[in-house]
C-alpha positions as CSV (number, residue, x, y, z in Angstrom):
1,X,4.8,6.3,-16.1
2,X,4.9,9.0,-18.7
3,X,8.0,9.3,-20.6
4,X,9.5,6.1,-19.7
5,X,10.5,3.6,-22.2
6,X,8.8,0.2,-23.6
7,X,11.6,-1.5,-21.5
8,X,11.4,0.2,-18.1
9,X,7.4,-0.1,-18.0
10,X,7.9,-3.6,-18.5
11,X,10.6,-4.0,-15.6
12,X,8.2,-1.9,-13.3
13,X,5.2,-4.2,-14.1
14,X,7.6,-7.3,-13.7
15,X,9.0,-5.7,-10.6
16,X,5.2,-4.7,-9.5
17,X,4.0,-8.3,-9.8
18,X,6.9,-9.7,-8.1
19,X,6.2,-7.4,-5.1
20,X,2.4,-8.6,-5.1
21,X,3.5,-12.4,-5.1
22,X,6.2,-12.0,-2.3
23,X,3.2,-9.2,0.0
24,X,1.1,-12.6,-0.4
25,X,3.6,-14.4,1.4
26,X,4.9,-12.4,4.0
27,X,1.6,-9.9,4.6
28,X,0.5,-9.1,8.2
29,X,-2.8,-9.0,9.5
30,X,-4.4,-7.0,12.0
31,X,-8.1,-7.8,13.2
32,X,-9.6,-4.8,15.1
33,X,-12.9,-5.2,16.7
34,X,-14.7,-2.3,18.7
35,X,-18.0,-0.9,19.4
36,X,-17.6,2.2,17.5
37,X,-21.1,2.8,15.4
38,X,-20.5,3.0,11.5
39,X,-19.8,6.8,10.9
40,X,-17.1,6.5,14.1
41,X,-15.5,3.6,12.6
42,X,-15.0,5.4,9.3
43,X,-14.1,8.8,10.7
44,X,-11.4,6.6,13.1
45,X,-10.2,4.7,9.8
46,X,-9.3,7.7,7.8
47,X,-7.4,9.2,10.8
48,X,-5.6,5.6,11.3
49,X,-4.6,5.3,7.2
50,X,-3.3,9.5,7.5
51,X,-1.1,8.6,10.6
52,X,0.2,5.1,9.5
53,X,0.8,6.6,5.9
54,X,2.9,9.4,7.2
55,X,4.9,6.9,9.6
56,X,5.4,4.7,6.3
57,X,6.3,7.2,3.7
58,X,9.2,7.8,5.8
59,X,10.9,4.1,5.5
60,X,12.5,3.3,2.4
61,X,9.8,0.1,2.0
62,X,7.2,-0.4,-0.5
63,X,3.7,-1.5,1.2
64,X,0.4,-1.9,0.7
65,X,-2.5,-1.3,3.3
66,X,-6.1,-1.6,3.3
67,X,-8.5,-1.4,5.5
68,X,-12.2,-2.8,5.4
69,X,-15.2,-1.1,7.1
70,X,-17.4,-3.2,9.3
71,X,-20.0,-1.9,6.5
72,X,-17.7,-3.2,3.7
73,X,-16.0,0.0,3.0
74,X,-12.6,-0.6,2.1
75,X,-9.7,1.9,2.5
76,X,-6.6,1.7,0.7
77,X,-2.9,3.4,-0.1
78,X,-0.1,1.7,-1.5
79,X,3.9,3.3,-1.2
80,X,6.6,2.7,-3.3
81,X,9.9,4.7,-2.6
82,X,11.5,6.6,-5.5
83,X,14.8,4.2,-4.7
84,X,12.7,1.1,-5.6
85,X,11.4,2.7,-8.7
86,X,14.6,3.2,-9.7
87,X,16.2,0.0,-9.0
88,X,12.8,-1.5,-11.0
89,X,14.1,0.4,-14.1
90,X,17.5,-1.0,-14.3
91,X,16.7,-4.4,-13.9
């Protein structure tokens, strides 16, 4: 957030939390249960985030998704599109 303003770093933090109280509401989850050991789980879960991250990038949404391990690891990327950003700033 280098360079912007007082002003449009408090819209995008106002904008962010709105996002996170709405994601509350309207989140989807997806249980997943298989007999993969550990080490396939993870190696499966980092080739699951790259492909559902590319698909994503693409929309013009802003998500969240994370992704815990049967061992507790827990895998996360978040996506906000430039557009969103933008429209952030100027409210």
């Amino acid at each position: 957030m280098k360079g912007l303003s007082h002003a449009a770093k408090r819209s995008l933090a106002t904008w962010g939390t709105a996002f996170a109280h709405v994601a509350k509401r309207v989140s989807m989850n997806i249980d997943f249960v298989s007999s993969l050991t550990p080490d396939d789980e993870t190696r499966i879960i980092n080739e699951l985030m790259a492909r559902l991250t590319a698909m994503l990038d693409e929309l013009p949404i802003a998500y969240s998704l994370r992704v815990k391990s049967a061992r507790g690891e827990v895998f996360d990327h978040s996506h906000c599109p430039r557009a969103a950003l933008d429209e952030a700033v100027h409210l």
